[in-house]
C-alpha positions in Angstrom: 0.0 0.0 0.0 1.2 3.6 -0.1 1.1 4.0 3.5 4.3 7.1 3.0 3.8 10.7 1.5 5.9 10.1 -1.4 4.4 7.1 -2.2 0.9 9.1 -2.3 3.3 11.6 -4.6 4.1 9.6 -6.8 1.7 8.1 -9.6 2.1 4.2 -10.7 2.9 3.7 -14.5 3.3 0.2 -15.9 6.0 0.4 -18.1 4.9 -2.4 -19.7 1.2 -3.9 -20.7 0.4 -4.5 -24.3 -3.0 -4.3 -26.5 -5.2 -5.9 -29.1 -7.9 -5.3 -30.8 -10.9 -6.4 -31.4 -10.4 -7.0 -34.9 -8.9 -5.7 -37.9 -9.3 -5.6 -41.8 -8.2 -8.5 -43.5 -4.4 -8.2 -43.8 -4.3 -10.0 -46.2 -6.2 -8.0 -48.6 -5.1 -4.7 -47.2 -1.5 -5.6 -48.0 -1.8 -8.0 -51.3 0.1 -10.7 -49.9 -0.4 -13.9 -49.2 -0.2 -15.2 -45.4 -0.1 -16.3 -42.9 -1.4 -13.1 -41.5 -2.7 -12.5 -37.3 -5.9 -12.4 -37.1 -8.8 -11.9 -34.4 -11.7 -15.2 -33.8 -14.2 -13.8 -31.4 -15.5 -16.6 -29.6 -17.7 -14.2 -27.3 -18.7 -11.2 -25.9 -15.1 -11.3 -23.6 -13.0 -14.2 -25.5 -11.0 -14.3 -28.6 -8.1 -16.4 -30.0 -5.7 -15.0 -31.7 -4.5 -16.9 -34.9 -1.8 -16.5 -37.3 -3.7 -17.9 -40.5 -5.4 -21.3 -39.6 -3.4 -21.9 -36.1 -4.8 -20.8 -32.8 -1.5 -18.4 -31.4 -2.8 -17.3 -28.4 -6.2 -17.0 -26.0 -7.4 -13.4 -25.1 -10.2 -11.7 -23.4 -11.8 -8.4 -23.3 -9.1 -6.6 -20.7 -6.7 -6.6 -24.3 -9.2 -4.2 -26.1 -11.6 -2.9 -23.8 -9.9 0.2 -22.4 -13.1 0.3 -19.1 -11.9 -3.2 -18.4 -8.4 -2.1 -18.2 -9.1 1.2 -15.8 -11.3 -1.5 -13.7 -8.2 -3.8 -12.8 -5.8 -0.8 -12.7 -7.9 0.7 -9.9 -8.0 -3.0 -8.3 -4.4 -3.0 -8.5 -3.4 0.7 -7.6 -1.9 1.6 -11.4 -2.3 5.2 -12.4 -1.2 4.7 -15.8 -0.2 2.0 -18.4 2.0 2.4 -21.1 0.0 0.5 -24.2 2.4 -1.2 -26.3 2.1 -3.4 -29.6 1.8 -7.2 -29.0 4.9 -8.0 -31.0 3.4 -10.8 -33.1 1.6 -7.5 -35.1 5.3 -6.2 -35.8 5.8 -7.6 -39.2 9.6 -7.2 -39.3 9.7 -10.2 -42.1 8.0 -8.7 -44.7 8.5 -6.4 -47.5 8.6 -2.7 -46.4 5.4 -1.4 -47.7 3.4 -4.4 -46.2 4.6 -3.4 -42.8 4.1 0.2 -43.2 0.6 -0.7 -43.8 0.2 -3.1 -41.0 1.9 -0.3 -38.4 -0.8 2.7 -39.3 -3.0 -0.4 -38.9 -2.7 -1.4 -35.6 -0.9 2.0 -34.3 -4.8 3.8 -35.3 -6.6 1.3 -33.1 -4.4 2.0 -30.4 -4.9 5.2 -30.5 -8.4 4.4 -30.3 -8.5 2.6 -27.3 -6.4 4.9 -25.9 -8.7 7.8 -26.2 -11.5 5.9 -24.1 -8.8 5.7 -21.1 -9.4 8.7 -19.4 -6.3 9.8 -20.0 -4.4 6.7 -18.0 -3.4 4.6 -21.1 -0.6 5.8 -22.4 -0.3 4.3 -26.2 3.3 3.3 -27.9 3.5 3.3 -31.4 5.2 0.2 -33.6 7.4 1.1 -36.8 8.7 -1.0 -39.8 12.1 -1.8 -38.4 13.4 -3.4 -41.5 13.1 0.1 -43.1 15.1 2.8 -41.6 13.3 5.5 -43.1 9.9 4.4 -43.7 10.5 3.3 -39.5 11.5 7.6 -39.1 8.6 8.5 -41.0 5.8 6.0 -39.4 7.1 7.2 -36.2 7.0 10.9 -36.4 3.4 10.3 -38.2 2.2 8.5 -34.6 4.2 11.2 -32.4 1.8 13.9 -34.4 -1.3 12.1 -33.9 -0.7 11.0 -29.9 1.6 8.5 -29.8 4.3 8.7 -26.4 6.8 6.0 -27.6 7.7 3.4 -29.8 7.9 -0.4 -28.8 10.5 -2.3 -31.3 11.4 -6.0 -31.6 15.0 -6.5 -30.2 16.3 -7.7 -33.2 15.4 -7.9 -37.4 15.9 -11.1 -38.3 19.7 -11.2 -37.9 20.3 -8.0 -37.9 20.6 -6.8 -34.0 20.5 -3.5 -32.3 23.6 -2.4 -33.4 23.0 -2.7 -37.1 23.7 0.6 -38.8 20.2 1.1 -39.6 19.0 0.6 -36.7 21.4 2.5 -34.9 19.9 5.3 -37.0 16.5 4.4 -35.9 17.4 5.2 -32.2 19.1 8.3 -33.2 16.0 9.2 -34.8 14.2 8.8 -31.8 17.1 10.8 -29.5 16.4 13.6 -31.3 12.9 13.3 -31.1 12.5 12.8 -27.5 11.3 9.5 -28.0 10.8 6.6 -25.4 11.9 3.0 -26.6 10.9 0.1 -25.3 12.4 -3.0 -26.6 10.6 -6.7 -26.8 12.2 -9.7 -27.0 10.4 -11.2 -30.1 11.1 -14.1 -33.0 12.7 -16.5 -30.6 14.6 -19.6 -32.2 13.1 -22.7 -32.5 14.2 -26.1 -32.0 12.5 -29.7 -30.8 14.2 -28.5 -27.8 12.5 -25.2 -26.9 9.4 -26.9 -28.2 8.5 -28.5 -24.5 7.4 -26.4 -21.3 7.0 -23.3 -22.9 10.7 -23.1 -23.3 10.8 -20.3 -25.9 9.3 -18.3 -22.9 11.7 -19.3 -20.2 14.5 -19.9 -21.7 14.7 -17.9 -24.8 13.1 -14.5 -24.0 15.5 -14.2 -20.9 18.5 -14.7 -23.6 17.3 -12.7 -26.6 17.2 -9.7 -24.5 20.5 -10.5 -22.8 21.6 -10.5 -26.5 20.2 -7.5 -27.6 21.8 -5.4 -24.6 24.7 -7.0 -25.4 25.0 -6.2 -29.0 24.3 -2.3 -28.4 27.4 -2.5 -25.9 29.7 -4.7 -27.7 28.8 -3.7 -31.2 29.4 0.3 -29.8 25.7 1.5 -30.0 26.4 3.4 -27.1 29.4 4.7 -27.6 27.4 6.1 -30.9 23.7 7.0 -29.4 23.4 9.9 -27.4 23.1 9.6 -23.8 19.7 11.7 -24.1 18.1 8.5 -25.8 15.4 7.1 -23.3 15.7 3.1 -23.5 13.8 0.4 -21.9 14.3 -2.9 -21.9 11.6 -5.7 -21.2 11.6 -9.0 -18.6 14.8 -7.4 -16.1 16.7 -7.4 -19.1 16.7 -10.6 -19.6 19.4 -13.0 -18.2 21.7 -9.8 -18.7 21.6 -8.9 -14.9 23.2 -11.8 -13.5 25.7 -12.3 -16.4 27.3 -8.2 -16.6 30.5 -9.9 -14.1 31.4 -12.5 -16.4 30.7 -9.7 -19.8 33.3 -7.4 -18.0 35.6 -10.4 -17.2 35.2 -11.3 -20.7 36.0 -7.9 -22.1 39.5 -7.5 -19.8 40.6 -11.5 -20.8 39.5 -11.6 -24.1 39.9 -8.2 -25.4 40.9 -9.4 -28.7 37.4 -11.1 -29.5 35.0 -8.8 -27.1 36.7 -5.3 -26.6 35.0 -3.7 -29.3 33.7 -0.9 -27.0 35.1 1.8 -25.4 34.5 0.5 -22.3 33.4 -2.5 -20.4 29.9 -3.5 -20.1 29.2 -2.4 -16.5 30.4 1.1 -17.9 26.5 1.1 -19.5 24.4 -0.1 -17.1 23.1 3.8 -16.9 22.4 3.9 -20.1 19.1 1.7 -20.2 16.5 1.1 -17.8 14.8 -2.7 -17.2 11.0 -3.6 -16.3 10.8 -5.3 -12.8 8.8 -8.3 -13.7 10.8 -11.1 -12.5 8.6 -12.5 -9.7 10.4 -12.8 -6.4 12.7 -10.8 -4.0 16.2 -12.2 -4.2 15.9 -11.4 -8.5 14.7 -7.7 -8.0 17.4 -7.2 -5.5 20.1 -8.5 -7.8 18.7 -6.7 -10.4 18.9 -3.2 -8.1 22.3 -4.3 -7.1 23.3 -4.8 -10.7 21.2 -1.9 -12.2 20.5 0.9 -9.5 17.2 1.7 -8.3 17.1 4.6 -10.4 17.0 2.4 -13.8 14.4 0.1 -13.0 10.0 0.4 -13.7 7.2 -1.0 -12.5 6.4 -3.7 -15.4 3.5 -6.0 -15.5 3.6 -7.7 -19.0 -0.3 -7.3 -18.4 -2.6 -9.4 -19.8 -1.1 -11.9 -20.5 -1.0 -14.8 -17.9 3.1 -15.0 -17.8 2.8 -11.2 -16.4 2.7 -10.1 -12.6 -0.6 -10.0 -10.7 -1.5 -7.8 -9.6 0.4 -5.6 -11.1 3.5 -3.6 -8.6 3.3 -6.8 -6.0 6.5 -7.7 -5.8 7.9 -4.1 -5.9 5.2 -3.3 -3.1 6.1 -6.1 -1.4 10.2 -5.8 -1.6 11.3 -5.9 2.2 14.9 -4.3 1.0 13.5 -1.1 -0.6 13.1 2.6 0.9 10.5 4.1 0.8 12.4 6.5 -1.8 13.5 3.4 -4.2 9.8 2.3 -3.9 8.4 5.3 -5.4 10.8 5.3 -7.9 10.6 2.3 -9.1 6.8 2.3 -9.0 6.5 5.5 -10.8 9.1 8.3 -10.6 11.3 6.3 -13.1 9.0 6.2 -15.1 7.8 9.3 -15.4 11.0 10.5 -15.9 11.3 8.4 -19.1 8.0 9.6 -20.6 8.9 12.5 -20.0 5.7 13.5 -17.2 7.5 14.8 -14.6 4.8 17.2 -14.2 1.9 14.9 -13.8 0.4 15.1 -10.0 -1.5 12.2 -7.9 -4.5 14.2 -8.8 -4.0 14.9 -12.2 -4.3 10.7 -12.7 -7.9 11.3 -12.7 -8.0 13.6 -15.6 -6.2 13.6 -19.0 -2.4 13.0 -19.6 0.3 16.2 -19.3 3.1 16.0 -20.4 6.1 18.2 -19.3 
């Protein structure tokens, strides 16, 4: 509970919660291409399955479009805002430029519409085509005009990770722009032996974000980007955390094969900031250890059933944490990154300001 004044202060974002709607046109026929394509089977007035052409992906309900539904478990769960992100199966990073142009003003328009029936609490993040530097700069500063806060990209393009040259520009892009990122593990490999327990989940989310963080520091994104740019990783950055000891051991012994950054890779650490959903005490206080207090937001991965509920537990519940690094972490952080410093306790009740 916020039982402190600066708790009562400070607002609760979710960094991280992500959207669908309920329904779209035929993609399809609005791109020309054959499939398989998502799309949206509504098996009720609060159910739908997701499918991607004629296989059932995933099983949603109501809380993924309906924005009321959303303020209704917000409010149960003490969340003052939620940042709206793209589920990343909509990103359409493997096909032709145009195609996914279309399929981002697509989905980004719905968000925006859900977003304007959240009372000013939903906070929507754009998706870009990644694979196209420019047409990504354009389809980006087209959302930022009509409402969007952010962008949400995949943590890699096909085998091209955050480091490529392109995308490198991308972020630059969004530097100058005052644009927040927020970046998805997506695409995971597949194998017989990821196939069993939801492996692709547990195993390889953790490490495709470890990888992506990696690449930006080894591959000298940072050394390139400007420290200005606002940069969010998803799941506690992965299995990144508890590895950074045997990265800078790495980069001192093996300099020939990993030194190809200025520095080592604890030098970055304040360069990023991580979501805090990884479930239980001793791994958000080796994440705080590793990362800082200061780099670390309330993240839910809400709806989906992998996600923390309710929503800010475990950061809530944190016996280590002062009451300083709790409001931080449950809000000021993020704030900071979405650039509402300026938004008040009260003003959570009416519509979004920005600073």
């Amino acid at each position: 509970m916020k039982d402190s004044s600066l708790l009562e202060r400070t607002p609760t974002v979710d960094i991280h919660t992500h959207y669908v709607p309920k329904g779209w046109p035929d993609l399809e026929e609005h791109t020309g291409s054959a499939g398989p394509w998502p799309s949206l089977r509504v098996d009720g007035e609060r159910e739908a399955m997701m499918m991607m052409g004629d296989t059932e992906f995933r099983p949603i309900q109501d809380n993924a479009w309906q924005a009321q539904v959303r303020l209704k478990q917000m409010d149960s769960d003490g969340v003052d805002y939620q940042v709206l992100s793209p589920t990343p199966v909509f990103f359409s990073y493997g096909r032709k430029p145009e195609e996914a142009v279309k399929v981002s003003q697509i989905f980004n328009d719905l968000a925006l519409e859900i977003g304007a029936e959240g009372q000013g609490r939903l906070v929507p993040f754009c998706q870009v085509p990644l694979q196209d530097t420019d047409a990504a700069c354009r389809e980006l500063d087209r959302c930022m005009d009509n409402g969007h806060k952010g962008v949400e990209i995949g943590n890699h393009v096909g085998d091209r990770d955050l480091d490529d040259a392109g995308i490198i520009t991308f972020l630059q892009h969004c530097a100058d722009k005052d644009v927040p990122v927020f970046v998805h593990p997506w695409d995971m490999p597949n194998s017989p032996r990821l196939d069993r327990w939801m492996a692709q989940w547990l195993v390889g989310m953790p490490a495709e974000t470890h990888l992506s963080i990696l690449s930006l520091i080894l591959g000298g994104g940072f050394d390139k980007l400007p420290e200005s740019l606002q940069l969010c990783f998803a799941h506690g950055g992965g299995s990144f955390p508890y590895w950074l000891g045997r990265m800078d051991n790495a980069w001192h012994r093996r300099g020939d094969l990993i030194a190809k950054s200025q520095f080592p890779p604890s030098h970055y650490v304040s360069r990023f900031s991580v979501d805090s959903v990884v479930f239980n005490e001793p791994s958000l206080r080796l994440l705080m250890d590793t990362m800082g207090s200061s780099q670390i937001m309330l993240g839910s991965d809400f709806p989906y059933p992998l996600g923390e509920q309710p929503a800010g537990r475990l950061i809530r519940s944190a016996s280590f944490l002062d009451e300083g690094q709790r409001a931080n972490m449950l809000g000021g952080n993020a704030l900071r990154f979405l650039g509402m410093e300026s938004v008040s306790q009260a003003g959570s009740e009416g519509s979004l300001r920005a600073s």
